[in-house]
C-alpha positions in Angstrom: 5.7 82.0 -62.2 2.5 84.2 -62.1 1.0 84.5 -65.6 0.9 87.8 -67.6 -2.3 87.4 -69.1 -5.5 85.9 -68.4 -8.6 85.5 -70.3 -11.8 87.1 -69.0 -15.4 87.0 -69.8 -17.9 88.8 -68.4 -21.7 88.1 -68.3 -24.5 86.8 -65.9 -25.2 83.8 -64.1 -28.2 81.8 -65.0 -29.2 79.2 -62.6 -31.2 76.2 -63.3 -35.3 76.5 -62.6 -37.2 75.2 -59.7 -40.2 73.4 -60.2 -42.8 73.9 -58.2 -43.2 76.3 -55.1 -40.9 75.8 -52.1 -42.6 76.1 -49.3 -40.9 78.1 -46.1 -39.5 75.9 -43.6 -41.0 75.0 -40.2 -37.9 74.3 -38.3 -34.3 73.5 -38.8 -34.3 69.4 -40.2 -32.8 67.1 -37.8 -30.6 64.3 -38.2 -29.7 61.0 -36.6 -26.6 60.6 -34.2 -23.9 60.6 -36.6 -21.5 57.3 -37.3 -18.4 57.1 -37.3 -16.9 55.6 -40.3 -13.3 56.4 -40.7 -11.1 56.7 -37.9 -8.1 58.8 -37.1 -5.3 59.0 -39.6 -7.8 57.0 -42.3 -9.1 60.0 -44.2 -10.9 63.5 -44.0 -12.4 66.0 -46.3 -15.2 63.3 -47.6 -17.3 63.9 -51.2 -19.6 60.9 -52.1 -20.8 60.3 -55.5 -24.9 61.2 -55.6 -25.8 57.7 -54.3 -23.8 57.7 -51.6 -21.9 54.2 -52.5 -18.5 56.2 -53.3 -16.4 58.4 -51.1 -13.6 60.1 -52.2 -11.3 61.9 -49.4 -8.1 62.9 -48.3 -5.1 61.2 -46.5 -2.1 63.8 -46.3 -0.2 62.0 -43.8 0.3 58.8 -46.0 1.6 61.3 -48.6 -0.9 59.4 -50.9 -3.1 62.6 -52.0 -6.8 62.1 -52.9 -8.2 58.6 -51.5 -11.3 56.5 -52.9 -13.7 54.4 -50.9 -16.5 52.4 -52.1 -19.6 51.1 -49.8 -20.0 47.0 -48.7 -22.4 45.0 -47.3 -20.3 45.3 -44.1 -19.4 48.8 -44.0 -16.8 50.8 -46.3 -13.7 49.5 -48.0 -10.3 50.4 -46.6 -10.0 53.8 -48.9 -6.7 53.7 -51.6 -4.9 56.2 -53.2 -6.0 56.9 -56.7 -3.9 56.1 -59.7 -4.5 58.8 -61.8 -1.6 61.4 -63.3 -2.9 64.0 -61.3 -2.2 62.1 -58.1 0.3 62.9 -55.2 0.6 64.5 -51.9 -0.4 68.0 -52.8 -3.7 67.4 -54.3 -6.4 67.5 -51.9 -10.2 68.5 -50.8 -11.6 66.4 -53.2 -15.4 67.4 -54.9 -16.6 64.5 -57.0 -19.2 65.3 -59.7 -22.7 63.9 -59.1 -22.2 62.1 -62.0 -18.8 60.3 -60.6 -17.2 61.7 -63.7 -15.4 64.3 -62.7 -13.1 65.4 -59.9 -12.3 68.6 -58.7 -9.5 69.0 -55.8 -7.3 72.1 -55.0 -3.4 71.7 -55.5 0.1 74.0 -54.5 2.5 74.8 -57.0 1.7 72.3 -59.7 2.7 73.8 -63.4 0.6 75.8 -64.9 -0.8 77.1 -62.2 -1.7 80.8 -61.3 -0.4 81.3 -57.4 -1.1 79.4 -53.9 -4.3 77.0 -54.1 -5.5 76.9 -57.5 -8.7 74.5 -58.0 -8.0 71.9 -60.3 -10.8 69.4 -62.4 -9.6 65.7 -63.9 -12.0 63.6 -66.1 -12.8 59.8 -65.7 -11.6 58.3 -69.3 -13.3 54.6 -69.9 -10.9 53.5 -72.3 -8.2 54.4 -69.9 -10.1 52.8 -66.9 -8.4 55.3 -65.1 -8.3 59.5 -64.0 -6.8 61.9 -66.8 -4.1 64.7 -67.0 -5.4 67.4 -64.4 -6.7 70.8 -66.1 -6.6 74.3 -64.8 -10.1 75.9 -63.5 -8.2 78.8 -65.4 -8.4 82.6 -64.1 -11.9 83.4 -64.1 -11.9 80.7 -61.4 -8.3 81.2 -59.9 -6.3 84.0 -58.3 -2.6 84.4 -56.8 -4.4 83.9 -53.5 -5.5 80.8 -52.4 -8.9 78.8 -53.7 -10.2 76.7 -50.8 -12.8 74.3 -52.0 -15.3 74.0 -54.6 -18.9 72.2 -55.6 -20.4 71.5 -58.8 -24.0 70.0 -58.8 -23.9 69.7 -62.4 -21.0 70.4 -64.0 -22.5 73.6 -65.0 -22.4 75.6 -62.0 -19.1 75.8 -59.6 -19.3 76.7 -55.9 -15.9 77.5 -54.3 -14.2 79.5 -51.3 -11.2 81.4 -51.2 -9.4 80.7 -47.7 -9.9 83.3 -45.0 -12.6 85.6 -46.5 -15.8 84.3 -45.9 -16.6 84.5 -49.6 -18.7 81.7 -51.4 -17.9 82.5 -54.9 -19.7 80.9 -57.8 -18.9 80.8 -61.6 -20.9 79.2 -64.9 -19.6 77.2 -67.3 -19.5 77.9 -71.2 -19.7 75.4 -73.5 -18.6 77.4 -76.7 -15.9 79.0 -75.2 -14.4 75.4 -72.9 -14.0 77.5 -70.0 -15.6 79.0 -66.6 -17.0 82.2 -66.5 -15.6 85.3 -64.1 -16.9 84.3 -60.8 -19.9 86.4 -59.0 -20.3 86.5 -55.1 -23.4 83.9 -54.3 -25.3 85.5 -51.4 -22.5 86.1 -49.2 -23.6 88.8 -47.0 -26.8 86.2 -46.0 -24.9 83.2 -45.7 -21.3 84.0 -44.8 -21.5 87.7 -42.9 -18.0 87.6 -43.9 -16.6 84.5 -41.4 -14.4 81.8 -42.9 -16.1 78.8 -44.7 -14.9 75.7 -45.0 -16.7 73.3 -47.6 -20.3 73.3 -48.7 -22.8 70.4 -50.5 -26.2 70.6 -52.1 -28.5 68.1 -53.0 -29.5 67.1 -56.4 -32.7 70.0 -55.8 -30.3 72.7 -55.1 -33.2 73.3 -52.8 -30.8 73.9 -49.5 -27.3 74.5 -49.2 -25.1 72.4 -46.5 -21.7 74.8 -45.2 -19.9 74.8 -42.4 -19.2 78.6 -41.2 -16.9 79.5 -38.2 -18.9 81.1 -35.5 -18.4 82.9 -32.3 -21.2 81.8 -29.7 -19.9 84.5 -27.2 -18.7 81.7 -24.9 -16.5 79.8 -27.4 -15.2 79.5 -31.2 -16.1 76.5 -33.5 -17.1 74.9 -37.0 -20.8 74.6 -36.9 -22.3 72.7 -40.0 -25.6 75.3 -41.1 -28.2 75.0 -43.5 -29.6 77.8 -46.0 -33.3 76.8 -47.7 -33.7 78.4 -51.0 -37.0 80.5 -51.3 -38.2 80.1 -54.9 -39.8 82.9 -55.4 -36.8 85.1 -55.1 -34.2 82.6 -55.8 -32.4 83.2 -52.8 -31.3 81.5 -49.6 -32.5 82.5 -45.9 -31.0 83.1 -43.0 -28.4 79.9 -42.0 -29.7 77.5 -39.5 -28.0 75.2 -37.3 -27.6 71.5 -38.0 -28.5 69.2 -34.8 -25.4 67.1 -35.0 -23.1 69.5 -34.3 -20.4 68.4 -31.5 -21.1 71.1 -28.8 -25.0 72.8 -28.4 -24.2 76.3 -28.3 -23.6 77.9 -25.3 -23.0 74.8 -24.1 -19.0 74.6 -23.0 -16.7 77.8 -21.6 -15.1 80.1 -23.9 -12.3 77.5 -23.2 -12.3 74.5 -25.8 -10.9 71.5 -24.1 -9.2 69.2 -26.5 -9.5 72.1 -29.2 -13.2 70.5 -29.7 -15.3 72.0 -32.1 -14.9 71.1 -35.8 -17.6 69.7 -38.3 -16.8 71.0 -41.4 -16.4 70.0 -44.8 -19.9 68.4 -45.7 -20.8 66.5 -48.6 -24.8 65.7 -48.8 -26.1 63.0 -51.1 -28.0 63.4 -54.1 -30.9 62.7 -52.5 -30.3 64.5 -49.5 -31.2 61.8 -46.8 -27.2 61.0 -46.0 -25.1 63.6 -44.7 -20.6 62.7 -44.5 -18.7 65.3 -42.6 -15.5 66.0 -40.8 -15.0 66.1 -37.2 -13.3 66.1 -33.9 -15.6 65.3 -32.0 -14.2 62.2 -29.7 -11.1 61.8 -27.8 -8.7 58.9 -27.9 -7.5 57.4 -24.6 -4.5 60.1 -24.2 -7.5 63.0 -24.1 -6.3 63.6 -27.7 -8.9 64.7 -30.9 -8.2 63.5 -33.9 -10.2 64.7 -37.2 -12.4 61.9 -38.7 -14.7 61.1 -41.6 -18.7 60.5 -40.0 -22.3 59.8 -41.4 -25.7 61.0 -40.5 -28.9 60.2 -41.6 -32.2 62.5 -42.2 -34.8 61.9 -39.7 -37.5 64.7 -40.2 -36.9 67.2 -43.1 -37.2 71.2 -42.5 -41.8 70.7 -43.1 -41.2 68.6 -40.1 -42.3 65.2 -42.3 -40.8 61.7 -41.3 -38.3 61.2 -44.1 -38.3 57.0 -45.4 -34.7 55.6 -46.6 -34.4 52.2 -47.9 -32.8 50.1 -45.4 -30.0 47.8 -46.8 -31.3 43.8 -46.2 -31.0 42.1 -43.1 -30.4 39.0 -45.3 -26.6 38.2 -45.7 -24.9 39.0 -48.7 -24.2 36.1 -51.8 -22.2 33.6 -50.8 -18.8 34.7 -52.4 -18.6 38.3 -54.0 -15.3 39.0 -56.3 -15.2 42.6 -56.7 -12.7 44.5 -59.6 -9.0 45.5 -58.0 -8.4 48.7 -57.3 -6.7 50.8 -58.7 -7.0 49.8 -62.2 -4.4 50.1 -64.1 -1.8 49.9 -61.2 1.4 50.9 -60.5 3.1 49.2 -58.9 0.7 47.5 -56.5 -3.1 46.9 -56.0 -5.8 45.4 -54.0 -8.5 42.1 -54.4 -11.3 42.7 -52.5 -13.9 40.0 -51.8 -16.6 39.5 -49.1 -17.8 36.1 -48.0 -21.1 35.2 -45.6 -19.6 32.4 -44.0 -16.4 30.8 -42.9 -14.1 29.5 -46.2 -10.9 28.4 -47.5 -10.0 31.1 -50.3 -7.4 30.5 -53.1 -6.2 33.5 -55.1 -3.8 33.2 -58.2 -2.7 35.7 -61.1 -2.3 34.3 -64.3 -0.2 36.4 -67.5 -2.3 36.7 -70.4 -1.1 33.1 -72.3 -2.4 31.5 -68.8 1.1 30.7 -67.2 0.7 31.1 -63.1 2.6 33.8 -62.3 1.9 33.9 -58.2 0.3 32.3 -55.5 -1.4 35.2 -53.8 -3.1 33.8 -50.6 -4.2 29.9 -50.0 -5.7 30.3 -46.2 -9.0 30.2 -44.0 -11.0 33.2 -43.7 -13.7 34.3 -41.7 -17.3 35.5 -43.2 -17.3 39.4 -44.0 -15.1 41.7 -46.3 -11.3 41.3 -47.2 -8.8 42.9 -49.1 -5.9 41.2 -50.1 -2.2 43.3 -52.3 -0.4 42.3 -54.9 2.6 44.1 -55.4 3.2 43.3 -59.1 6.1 40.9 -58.5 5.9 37.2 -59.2 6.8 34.1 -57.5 10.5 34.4 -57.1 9.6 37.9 -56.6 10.9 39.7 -59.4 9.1 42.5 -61.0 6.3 41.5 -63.3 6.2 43.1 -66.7 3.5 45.2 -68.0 0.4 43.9 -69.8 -2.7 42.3 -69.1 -3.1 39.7 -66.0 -6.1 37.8 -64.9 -6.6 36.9 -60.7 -8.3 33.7 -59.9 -10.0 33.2 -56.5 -11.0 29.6 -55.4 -13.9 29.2 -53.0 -15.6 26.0 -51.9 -15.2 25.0 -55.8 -16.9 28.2 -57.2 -14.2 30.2 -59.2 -13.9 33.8 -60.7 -12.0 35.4 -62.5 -11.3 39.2 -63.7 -8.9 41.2 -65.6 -6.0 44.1 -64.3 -3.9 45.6 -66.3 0.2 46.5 -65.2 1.5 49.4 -66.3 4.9 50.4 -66.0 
């Protein structure tokens, strides 16, 4: 039911400083052959957190909603559906904060609402361990249309879309009032010349801005992932370039797109701004098919044409036995163990109830060295449901044990 009434404060945008003097850029950055690193029907729409070691995303198929991800030594974790009361199928394109406290995502129909795609913010709370209630962007943000995606690099400045007018919108926040400010158009004319966007990403400089913008090469239509250099002087952005590691050069392929190829969209750029996670189509499977997938890229030479150093994860093999904390946490009904090993060992994993009775056998087997992940589905032995409260897993290795806490909720 569309609301009535809507609270609306008017006033103007102040965006943060920028120290020192930008310099104009040489030439359009370039960036390393990207990776793929989740495959088809695994996840889309990436955000990572600002060092790049968490990746939030979006598996619609699954009808499990908004996805997390965290980075290994051996690659990234198999991403699970989050546990929070915001959670289900409807809540999607995921925007974490830079601080990995905050979530935004867009969402259909849910109450309270103000028409189509309203953007939509929940909170990390640390004595929950776990995502809050989700909260309303409210209608200074929000219209009966449709809101497409959104950005904060600071929690004080939101950068959203609206689907199908190539406008980048962007509103402050006020801290006496709890609540965003009416949006203003951010430099659409420049940046947009009114053609759908789908996503954009900044890094912590807000230096550049990272969007993928349709465009019509004359020969074809595609996503193109473009960059826009902020000149601080005027505290605007320049003309977009294009990104290197787009799927087709342009002008490259007929007006005919075989396989429908053509999409990189939806970027997310680190806080640093050396690692680059976007969507694409850009292989085929063995039936000719494209399927949209999550890929990485790396920043080889920055827009002054300088070599740009990134510290390389060691060549030395992890520790021997790593227990990491089950996710999600608190769970409902079921969760995951993860562990990584550097070499070949027998594993034992048992949960325990609080007064230290066994309450399953989990796994007892061989496994190789690398990273595992092993459910628990909150039942015990005989395989009746397990109550709520507090339980402890214990994983055996080669006579080193660890132990952490999870708590059941039901």
């Amino acid at each position: 039911m569309k609301r009535l009434f809507s609270i609306v404060v008017i006033c103007t945008l102040h965006f943060p400083p920028l120290t020192g003097q930008t310099l104009p850029p040489l030439a359009p950055e370039e960036w390393s052959e990207p990776i793929r690193i989740f495959s088809a029907g695994v996840a889309v729409l990436p955000s990572v957190t600002s060092g790049g070691d968490t990746l939030y995303c979006y598996w619609g198929a699954s009808g499990k909603g908004i996805m997390r991800s965290v980075k290994t030594f051996s690659g990234w974790s198999d991403p699970q559906p989050l546990s929070g009361r915001f959670n289900y199928a409807y809540a999607t394109r995921p925007s974490i904060s830079r601080d990995g406290k905050r979530l935004y995502f867009i969402d259909y129909g849910r109450a309270g609402g103000y028409g189509g795609w309203d953007l939509w913010m929940t909170e990390w709370s640390d004595s929950l361990n776990d995502w809050g209630e989700a909260k309303n962007l409210g209608p200074n943000v929000n219209t009966d249309g449709d809101e497409w995606y959104c950005f904060t690099p600071d929690n004080k400045h939101l950068y959203f879309g609206r689907f199908g007018t190539g406008d980048f919108r962007v509103s402050q926040w006020n801290d006496s009032l709890q609540l965003w400010q009416v949006s203003q158009s951010f430099d659409n004319y420049r940046l947009t010349r009114g053609i759908f966007v789908d996503g954009l990403t900044m890094p912590a400089s807000q230096r550049k801005v990272y969007f993928s913008r349709w465009v019509d090469t004359g020969k074809h239509i595609e996503f193109e992932l473009l960059v826009s250099y902020r000149d601080s002087a005027t505290g605007a952005y320049g003309d977009p370039m294009r990104l290197n590691i787009n799927s087709h050069p342009a002008d490259s392929i007929p007006w005919y797109n075989p396989g429908n190829l053509g999409y990189d969209g939806f970027p997310s750029v680190t806080g640093d701004g050396k690692f680059l996670f976007f969507e694409s189509d850009r292989e085929l499977d063995s039936s000719g098919n494209n399927y949209h997938d999550i890929y990485m890229s790396r920043l080889l030479i920055d827009e002054h044409g300088n070599p740009v150093s990134v510290h390389q994860q060691p060549e030395s093999p992890p520790e021997a036995f790593r227990l990491y904390q089950n996710f999600p946490n608190p769970f409902n009904p079921g969760t995951i163990i993860s562990f990584t090993l550097n070499k070949p060992s027998n594993v034992t994993i048992r949960i325990y109830d609080v007064l230290g009775r066994k309450v399953r056998d989990l796994a007892e087997k061989h496994y190789l060295g690398g990273s595992y992940s092993v459910p628990w589905d909150g039942r015990d032995q005989r395989g009746q449901k397990a109550s709520s409260g507090t339980y402890y897993y214990q994983v055996i290795l080669d006579g080193q044990v660890r132990v952490k806490r999870m708590m059941l909720l039901r």
